[in-house]
C-alpha positions in Angstrom: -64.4 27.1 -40.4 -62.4 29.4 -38.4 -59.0 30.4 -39.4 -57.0 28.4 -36.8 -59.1 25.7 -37.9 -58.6 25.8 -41.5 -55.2 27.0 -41.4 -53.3 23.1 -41.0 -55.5 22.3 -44.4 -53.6 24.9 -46.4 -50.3 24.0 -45.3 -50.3 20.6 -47.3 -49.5 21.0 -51.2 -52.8 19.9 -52.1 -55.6 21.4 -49.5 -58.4 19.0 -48.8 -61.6 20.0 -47.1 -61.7 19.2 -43.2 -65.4 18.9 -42.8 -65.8 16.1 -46.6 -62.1 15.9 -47.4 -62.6 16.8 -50.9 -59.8 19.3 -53.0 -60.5 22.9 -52.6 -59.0 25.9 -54.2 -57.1 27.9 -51.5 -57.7 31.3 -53.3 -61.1 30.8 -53.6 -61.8 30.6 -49.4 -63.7 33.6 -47.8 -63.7 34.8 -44.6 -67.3 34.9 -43.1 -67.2 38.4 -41.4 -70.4 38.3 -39.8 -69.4 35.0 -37.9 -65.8 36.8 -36.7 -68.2 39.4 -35.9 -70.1 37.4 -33.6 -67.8 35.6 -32.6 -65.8 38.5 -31.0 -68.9 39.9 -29.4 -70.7 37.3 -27.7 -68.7 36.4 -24.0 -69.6 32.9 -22.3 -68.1 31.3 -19.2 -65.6 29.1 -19.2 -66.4 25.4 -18.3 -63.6 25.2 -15.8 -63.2 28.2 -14.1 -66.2 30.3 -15.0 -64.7 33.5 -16.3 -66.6 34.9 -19.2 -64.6 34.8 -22.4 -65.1 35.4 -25.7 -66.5 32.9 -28.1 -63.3 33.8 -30.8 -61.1 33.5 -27.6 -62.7 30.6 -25.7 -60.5 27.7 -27.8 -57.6 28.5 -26.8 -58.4 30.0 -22.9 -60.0 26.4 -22.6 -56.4 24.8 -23.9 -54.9 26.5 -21.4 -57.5 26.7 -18.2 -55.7 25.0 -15.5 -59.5 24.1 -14.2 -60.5 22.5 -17.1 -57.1 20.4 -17.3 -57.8 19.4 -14.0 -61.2 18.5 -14.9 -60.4 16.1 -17.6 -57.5 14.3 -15.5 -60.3 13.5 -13.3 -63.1 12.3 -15.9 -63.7 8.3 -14.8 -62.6 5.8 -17.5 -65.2 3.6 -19.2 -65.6 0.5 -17.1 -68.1 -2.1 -18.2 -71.2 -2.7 -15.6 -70.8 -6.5 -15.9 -67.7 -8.4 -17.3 -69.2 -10.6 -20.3 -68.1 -14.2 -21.1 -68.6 -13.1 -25.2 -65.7 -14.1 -27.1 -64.5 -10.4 -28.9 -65.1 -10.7 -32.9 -61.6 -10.2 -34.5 -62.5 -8.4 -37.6 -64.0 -5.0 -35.8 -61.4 -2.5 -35.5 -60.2 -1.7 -32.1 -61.6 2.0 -31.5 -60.7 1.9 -27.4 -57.1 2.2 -27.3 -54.5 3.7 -29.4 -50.4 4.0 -30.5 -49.1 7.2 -30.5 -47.6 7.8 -33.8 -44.3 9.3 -32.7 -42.9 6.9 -30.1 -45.3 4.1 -30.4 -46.5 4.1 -27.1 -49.8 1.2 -26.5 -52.6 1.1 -25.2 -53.6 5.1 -25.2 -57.6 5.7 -24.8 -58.2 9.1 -26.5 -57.5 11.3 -23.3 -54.6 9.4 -22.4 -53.3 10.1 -26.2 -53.7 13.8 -26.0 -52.2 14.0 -22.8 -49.2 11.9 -23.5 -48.8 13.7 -26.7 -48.7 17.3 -24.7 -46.8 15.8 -22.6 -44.0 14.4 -24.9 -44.4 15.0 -27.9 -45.1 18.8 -28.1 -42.5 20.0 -29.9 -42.0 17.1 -32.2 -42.3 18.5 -35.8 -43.6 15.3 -38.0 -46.2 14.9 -39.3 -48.0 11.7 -38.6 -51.3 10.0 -39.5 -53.9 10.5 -36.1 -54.3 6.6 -35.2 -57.8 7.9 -33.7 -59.1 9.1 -37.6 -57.4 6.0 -39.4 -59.3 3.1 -36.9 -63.1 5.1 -38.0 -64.8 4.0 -40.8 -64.4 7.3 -42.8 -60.5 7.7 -42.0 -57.9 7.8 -44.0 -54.9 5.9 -43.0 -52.0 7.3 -45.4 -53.1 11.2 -44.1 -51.1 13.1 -42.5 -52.1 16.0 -39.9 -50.1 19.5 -40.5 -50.3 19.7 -37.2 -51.2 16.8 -35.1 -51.7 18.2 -31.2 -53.9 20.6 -32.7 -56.0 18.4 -34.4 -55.9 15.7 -31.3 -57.0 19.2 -29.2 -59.8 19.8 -31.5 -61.5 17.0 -33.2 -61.2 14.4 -30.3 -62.2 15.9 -27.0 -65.2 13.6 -26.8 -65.7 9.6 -27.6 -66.9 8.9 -31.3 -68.7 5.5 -29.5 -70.7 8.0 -27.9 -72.4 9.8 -30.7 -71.9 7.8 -33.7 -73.5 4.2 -35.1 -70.5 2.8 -37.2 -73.1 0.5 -38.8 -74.2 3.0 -40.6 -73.2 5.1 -43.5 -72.3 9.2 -43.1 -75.5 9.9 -45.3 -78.0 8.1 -43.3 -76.3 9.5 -40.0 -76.9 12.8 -41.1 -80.5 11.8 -42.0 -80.8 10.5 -38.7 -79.9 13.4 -36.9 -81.8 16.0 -39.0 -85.0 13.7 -38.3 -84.0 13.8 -34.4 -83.3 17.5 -34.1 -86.6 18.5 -35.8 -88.2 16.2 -33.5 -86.8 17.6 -30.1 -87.8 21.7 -31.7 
C-alpha cells in the first residue's frame, strides 16, 4: 500500500490491515522502495484532461482534475431496460442507495454520496462508519474510517454490483478470478 493509503490505518489505536483487516504491528511496516521508485518514474495521462502525470502524483491530480469531475457529474445513472412486475425480496441488503453518516441524508447512490460528502461534509472531523462498506457482505458495521472522504475517494469510485458475485465467498472470488486472468494471458 502506498503511504497515503495506509496512513488512515495507523491513526486508530489498534491498526488493522486495509486489504484482510487483520491486527498488524505498526513498527513492523516497510516501505517498498522499488515501487516509490517506479512509481515516481513512470508518467501516464490523465483520464480527464490528458496531461501526462506521474503514477505517485496521478491520485491526487485526478481528485482535483476539473475534467475528470466533470466527467463523473455526467456518468448516466443505472436505469433498468424493462421495469419488472417481481415483488423485491426483503431480506437482501439494499446495496443501491445510501445515508450519509453525518447528516443522514437518503437515498445517495455511491457518486451521489461522495459528491454530497465533498460537498458538505468536507471539513467535518468524525469519524463515521462508510454505509457503502457496512451494506457488503465482508463489512464491518461498528468501523470507523480515520478519514472518511478519503476512503469514499479511494475505495468506491466504481460499483461493487459490477465486479463482484455476493453469493459467493472472498476465497472462491479470488479463485475465480485467478482462473479468469490466466485464461485471458
Amino acid at each position: 500500500f502506498c503511504g497515503e493509503c495506509l496512513q488512515p490505518c495507523l491513526q486508530v489505536p489498534s491498526p488493522l490491515c486495509p486489504l484482510c483487516r487483520m491486527p498488524f504491528d505498526p513498527k513492523k511496516v516497510e516501505k517498498a522502495s522499488s515501487v516509490e521508485k517506479q512509481l515516481s518514474s513512470y508518467k501516464a495521462p490523465c483520464r480527464g484532461c490528458s496531461k501526462k502525470v506521474t503514477l505517485a502524483k496521478m491520485r491526487s491530480h485526478i481528485s482535483s482534475c476539473a475534467k475528470v469531475q466533470e466527467q463523473m457529474a455526467n456518468c448516466p445513472k443505472f436505469v433498468p431496460v424493462v421495469p419488472t412486475s417481481q415483488p423485491i425480496p426483503s431480506n437482501i441488503p439494499n446495496r443501491s442507495t445510501f445515508v450519509c453518516p453525518y447528516c443522514g441524508a437518503r437515498n445517495l447512490d455511491q457518486q451521489e454520496l461522495v459528491k454530497h460528502c465533498m460537498e458538505n461534509h468536507r471539513n467535518d472531523p468524525n469519524k463515521v462508519v462508510c454505509p457503502v462498506c457496512s451494506a457488503m457482505p465482508w463489512g464491518d458495521p461498528s468501523y470507523k474510517s480515520a478519514n472518511f472522504l478519503q476512503h469514499l475517494l479511494h475505495r468506491h469510485k466504481f460499483s461493487y454490483d459490477t465486479f463482484v458475485d455476493y453469493n459467493i465467498d472472498e476465497e472462491a472470488a479470488l479463485q475465480a478470478a485467478l482462473a479468469l486472468s490466466l485464461s485471458e494471458n
